[in-house]
N, C-alpha and C positions, 0 to 999 in steps of 0.2 A: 223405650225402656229396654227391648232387647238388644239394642244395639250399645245403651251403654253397658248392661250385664257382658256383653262380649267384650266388649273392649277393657274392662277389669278385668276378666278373665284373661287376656293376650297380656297384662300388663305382667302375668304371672309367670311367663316364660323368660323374661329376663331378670327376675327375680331368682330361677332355677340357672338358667344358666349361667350368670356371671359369676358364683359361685367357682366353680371352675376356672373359666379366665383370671379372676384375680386370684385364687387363693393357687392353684395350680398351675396356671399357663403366665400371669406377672409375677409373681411372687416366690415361688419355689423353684418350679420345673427348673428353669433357665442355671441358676446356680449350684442345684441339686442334680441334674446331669453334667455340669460341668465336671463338678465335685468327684464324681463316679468317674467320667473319662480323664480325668487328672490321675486316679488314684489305677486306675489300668494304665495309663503310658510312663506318669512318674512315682511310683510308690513310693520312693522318699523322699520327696520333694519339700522344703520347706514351707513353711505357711508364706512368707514376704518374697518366695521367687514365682518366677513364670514357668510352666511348664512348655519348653521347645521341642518335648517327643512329640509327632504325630500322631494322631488316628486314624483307622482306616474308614469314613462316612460313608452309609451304603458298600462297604466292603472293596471299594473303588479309590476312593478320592482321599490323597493322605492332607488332613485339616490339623493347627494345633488345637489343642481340646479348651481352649478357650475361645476357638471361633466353632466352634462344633457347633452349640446351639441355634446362631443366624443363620449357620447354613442350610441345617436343617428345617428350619422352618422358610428358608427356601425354595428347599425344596419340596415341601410340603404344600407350600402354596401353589407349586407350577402344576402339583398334580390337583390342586385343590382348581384350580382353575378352568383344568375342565372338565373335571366330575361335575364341578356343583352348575356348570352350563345344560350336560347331560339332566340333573336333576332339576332344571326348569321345564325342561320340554318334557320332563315324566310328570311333571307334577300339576302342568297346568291341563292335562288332559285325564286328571282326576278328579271327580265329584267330593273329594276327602280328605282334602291337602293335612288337614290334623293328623289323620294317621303316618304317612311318611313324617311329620311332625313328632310324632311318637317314637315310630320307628327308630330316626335317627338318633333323637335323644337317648333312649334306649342302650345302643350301641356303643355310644359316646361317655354315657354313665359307668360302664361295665367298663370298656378301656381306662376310661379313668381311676373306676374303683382297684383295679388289676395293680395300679401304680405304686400300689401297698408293700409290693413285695420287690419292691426296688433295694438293691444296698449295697455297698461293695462294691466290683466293680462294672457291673452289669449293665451298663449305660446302651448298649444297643437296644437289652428289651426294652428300656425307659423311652428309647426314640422310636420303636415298634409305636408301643403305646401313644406315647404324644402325637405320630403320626395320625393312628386312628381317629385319635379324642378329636385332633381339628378337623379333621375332615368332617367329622361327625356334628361339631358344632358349625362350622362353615353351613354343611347343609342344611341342617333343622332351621338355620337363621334363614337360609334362601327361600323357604317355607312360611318360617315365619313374619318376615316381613312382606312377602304378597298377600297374606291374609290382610296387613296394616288398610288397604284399599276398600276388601270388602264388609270391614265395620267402622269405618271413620268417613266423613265425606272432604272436599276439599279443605274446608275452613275447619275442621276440625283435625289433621293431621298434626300439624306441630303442637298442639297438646297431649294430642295421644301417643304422639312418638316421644314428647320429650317426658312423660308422666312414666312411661314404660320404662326408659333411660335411668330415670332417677329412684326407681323402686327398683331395678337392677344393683344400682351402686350402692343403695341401702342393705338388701339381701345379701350383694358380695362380699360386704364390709360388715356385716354383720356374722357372717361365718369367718372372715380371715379375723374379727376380735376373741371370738371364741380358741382358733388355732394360736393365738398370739399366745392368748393366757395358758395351751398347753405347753407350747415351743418355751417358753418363759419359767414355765413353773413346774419343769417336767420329772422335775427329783422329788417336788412334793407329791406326784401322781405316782411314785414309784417305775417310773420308766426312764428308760436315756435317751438322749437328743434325738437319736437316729430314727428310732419308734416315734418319738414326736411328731416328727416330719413327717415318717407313712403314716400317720395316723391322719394326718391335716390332709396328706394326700387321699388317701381314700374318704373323708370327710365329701371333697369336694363335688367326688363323683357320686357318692348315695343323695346325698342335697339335690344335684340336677338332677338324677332319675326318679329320689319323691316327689319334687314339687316341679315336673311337667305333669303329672296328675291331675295339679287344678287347670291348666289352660285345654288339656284334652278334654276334660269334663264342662268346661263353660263356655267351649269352639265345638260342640259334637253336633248342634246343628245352624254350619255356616248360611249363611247368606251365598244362594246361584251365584255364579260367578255369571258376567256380565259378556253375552254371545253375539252383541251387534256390532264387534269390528273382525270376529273369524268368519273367513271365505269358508267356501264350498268344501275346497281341500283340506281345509284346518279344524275338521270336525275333532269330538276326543276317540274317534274311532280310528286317526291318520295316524300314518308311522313318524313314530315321534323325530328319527335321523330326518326327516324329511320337514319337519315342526320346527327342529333345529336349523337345519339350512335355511327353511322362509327367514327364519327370525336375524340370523346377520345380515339377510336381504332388507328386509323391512328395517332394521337399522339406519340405514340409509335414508330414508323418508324423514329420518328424526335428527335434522344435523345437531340441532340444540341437546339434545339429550345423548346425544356422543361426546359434545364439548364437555357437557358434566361430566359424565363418567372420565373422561380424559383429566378434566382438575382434580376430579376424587381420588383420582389413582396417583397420583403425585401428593396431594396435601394429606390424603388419607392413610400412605403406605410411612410419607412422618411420623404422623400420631400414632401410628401402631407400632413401629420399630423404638419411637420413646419410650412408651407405653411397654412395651415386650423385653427391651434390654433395659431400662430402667434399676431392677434388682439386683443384675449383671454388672452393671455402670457401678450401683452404689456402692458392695459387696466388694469388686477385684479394685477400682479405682479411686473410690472412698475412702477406701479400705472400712467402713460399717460392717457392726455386726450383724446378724442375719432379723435381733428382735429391735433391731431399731430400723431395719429397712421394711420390718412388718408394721413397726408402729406407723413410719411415716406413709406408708400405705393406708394404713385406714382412716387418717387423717386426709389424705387423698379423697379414698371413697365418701367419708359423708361429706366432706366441704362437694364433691362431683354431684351427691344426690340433690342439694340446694341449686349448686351451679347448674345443672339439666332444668331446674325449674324456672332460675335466672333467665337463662337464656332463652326458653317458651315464652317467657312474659317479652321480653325483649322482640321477636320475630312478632309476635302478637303489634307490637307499635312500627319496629325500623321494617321490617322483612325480614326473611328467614337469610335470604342470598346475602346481605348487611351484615346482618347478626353473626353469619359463620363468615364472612370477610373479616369481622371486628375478631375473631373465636382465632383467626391463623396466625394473625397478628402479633396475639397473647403467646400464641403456640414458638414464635420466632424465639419473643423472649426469654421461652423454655429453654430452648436449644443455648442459647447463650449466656447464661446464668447459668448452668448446667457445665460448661465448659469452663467455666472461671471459680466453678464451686471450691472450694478448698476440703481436703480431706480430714476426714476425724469430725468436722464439724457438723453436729447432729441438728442446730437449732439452723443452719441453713439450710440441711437436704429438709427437714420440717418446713420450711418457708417457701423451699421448691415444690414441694408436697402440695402444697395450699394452692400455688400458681396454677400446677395445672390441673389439679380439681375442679377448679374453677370454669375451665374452660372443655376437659375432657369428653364430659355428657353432651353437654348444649351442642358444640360444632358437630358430633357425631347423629344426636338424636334428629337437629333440623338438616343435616347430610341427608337422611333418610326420608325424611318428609317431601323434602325439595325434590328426589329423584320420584316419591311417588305420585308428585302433580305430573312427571313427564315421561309416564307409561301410560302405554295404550291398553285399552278397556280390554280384559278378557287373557291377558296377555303376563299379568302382574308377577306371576311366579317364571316365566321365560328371563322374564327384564332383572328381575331382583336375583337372578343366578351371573348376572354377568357384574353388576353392583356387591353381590355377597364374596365372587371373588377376591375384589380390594378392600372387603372390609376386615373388621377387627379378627386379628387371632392370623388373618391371611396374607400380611403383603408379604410381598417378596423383592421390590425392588428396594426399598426402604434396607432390610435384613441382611439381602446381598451385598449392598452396599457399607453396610455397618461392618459385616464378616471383614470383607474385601480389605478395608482401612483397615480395620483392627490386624489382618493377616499380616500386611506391610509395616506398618509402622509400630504393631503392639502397644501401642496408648489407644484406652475407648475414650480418651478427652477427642482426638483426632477424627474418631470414628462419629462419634455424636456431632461433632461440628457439620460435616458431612451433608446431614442432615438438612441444615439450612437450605439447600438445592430443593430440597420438595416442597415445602412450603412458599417459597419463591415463586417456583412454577405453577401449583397447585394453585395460589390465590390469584396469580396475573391469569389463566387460564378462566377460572372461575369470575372474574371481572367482563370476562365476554361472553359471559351464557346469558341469551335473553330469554330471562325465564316466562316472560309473557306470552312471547311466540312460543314459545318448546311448547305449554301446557295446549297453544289453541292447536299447534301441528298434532297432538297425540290424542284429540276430540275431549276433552277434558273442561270440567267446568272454572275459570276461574277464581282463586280467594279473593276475598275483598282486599287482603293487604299481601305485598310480593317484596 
């Protein structure tokens, strides 16, 4: 019984946090800092041209301010990559993992909340900001998913990762419905557009910092982490630089659970670069307006919160490794639908909307499951900082490459095509991970179905 109390409880953290990701990091931010650095490099720019002035990103690098936002989440990620490494090796040699849990959510909420006072053409603070918020959800995630290990046992992970998944997209989608009806109705509210916007943006960040309240509250007393695969040296009393160097050492011992991470970081840095410029794609090359790329967003999220439960029944019969083979598949046909979509047409980007709903949760929630059969015991929050790198909110190869295209050729039809390369490699990659061996190499008990 306590161990399902916990696991409800942990279900609650993706319920706070995706609030953020969708309504702020897919939905707004991306178009909403565009907007801002458009309106500092070309002030009177027409609505139907492109802005060819530069920006200056990180005060360095001159970008046009319609690839600003891939870049910077480029760049976000490359820092995000090895902080939240750093933060495995602080965190597995904590009795308390919830609190840096806390912690970072915290931090992350407050950045977020800050977002509010974005407008005009202030788009560096807004990439200050966005910088923090990911960083901050990158690591509470690296957190939160080693917790995933010590209340679920083998045969219960892709339930509990894919149930957490789909009460995420519920929650997310349940706050971007509420910002819709502001964004939408905002002259009846006695405000204008612009207030709309920071209103949904600071929305996003109060939501994650109230409701990590319930999983701090029903994780305060975890389950020991599990001490019979740390040596001598790897007590929680050992310097963590030193926790960190074993741990790419020990890497090595686990070839099968590098091939994952190597597919995840390709099929994985796809679905987030879709996922992340998606709002971008619809808005500059749609040409959609901002309450139809929200609508077809939340038709996104709840057709995702069904699809995440889809897809757990599914690994439940074919296997999980199957199930997200079938999950990249769908994902291809994103990427190519998507490229032929015609603009103005809203009952299409809605039918796109549905496509990858469908597959969004599922391939991401049993992603996560599959890498926690092939950690080693004691270890969980090490392993899930070098996995929370390439996940959601974090790629970078995916964003660089979308920037890059879009830089050259200025069509995101071009850029998203691009795409197709990760997915490709991602699933042939993935077609060679034998997940039977990775789970006995990493001392692990295994599921009855793989």
């Amino acid at each position: 019984m306590k161990s399902t109390r916990q696991q409800k409880a942990w279900y609650w953290y993706d319920w706070a946090n995706s609030a953020f990701i969708t309504t702020t990091g897919t939905v707004i931010i991306g178009p909403y800092l565009t907007s801002l650095a458009t309106n500092a490099a070309c002030p009177e720019l027409a609505p139907d041209q492109v802005c060819t002035t530069p920006v200056k990103l990180l005060g360095l690098i001159d970008v046009l301010p319609g690839a600003m936002h891939p870049f910077l989440m480029t760049f976000t990620t490359i820092v995000s990559a090895i902080v939240l490494i750093f933060v495995g090796a602080f965190v597995d040699r904590s009795s308390r993992p919830q609190t840096w849990l806390g912690g970072f959510a915290a931090v992350g909420a407050v950045a977020a909340s800050l977002m509010f006072f974005l407008e005009g053409d202030n788009w560096e603070f807004g990439a200050t900001l966005l910088f923090i918020a990911t960083i901050c959800v990158g690591a509470s995630l690296v957190v939160y998913d080693g917790i995933l290990c010590r209340i679920a046992g083998p045969d219960e992970r892709d339930r509990v990762s894919s149930r957490g998944w789909a009460l995420g997209y519920l929650g997310g989608g349940l706050l971007l419905a509420l910002n819709f009806v502001l964004m939408s109705a905002y002259e009846s509210f006695g405000i204008s557009y612009g207030l709309a916007i920071r209103v949904s943006l600071l929305s996003a960040g109060v939501w994650w910092g109230l409701f990590t309240v319930i999983p701090l509250w029903g994780l305060r007393h975890l389950p020991a982490r599990a001490l019979d695969s740390l040596s001598a040296d790897r007590t929680p009393a050992g310097n963590p630089l030193t926790q960190l160097a074993d741990t790419f050492r020990d890497l090595k011992k686990y070839p099968q659970t590098l091939a994952f991470l190597a597919a995840y970081l390709f099929f994985n840095d796809g679905i987030q670069t879709v996922i992340g410029q998606s709002s971008l794609y619809a808005t500059s090359e749609l040409r959609m307006a901002t309450s139809q790329v929200m609508m077809t967003f939340l038709v996104t999220q709840f057709v995702a919160f069904g699809g995440a439960l889809l897809f757990g029944r599914l690994a439940a019969s074919l296997g999980a490794k199957r199930t997200v083979l079938i999950g990249i598949t769908i994902w291809l046909g994103v990427v190519l639908v998507a490229f032929v979509l015609p603009s103005g047409n809203f009952g299409a980007l809605i039918g796109l909307g549905v496509m990858i709903g469908l597959v969004m949760g599922g391939t991401q929630a049993l992603s996560r499951s599959m890498y926690s059969q092939l950690v080693p015991k004691g270890r969980e929050t090490e392993y899930f900082s070098f996995y929370q790198a390439m996940e959601r909110g974090t790629s970078w190869l995916g964003t660089l490459t979308f920037g890059l295209v879009f830089q050259f050729s200025q069509s995101y039809r071009f850029a998203i095509t691009a795409l197709i390369l990760f997915f490709v490699i991602g699933g042939l990659l993935l077609t060679r991970v034998n997940m039977r061996q990775g789970i006995i190499d990493a001392g692990n008990e295994v599921p009855k179905v793989l």
